[in-house]
N, C-alpha and C positions, 0 to 999 in steps of 0.2 A: 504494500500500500504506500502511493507518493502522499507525502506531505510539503506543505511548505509553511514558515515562520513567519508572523510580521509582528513589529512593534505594536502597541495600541496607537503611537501617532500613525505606522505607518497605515494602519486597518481603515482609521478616519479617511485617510485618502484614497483608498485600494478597495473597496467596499465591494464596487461593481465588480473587479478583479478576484477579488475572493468567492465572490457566490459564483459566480462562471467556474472558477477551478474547484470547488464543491461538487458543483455538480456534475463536473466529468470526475468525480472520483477520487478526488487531493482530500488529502484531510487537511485544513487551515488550522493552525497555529496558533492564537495570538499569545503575544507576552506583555506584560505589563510590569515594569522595573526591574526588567530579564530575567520572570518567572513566566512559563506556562501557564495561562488564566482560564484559558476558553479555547475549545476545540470546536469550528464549524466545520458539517457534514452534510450530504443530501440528505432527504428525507427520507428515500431510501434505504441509505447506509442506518440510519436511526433506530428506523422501524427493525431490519433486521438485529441490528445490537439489540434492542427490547427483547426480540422473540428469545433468542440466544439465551439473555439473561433468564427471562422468565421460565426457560426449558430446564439450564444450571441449576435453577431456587427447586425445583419441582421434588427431586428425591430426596430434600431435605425437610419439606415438608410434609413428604409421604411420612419419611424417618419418624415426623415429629410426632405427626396424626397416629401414626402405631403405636408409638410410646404412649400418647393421650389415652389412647383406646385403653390399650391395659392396664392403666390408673386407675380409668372409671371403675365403681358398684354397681352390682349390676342391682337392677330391678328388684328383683328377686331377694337379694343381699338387704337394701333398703328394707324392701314392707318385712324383713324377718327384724331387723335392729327395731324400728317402729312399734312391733307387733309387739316385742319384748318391755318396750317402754310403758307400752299400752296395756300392756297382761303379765305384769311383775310374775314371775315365777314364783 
């Protein structure tokens, strides 16, 4: 993947030069006090980063949603602790 860097002064000038090389496929740069601040991209390129992500997060949540599952009481579990509160032995 090309990219290319520009100052934040230079981005004020280069604005219309930046979304043109966006959108064939650069990934724009900008720096501000010669850090990295902001990365411009197609829309394209975005949307696919999203999906990616939200595909990556997926088995983690599965992970998490199993581990939840067998925390839970079950039904069953409940109305007996209930039942007992309810009908002192």
């Amino acid at each position: 993947m090309n990219s290319v860097t520009y100052g934040s002064e230079q981005a004020r000038l280069n604005w219309r030069d930046m979304l043109d090389a966006a959108l064939r496929g650069t990934r724009v740069i900008i720096e501000r006090y010669g850090k990295p601040t902001v990365v411009m991209m197609s829309y394209e390129e975005y949307e696919l980063l999203n999906r990616r992500a939200a595909s990556a997060e997926a088995p983690s949540v599965i992970e998490a949603r199993n581990h939840a599952n067998q925390s839970w009481v079950s039904q069953a579990e409940i109305d007996e602790i209930f039942a007992d509160v309810h009908h002192p032995v």
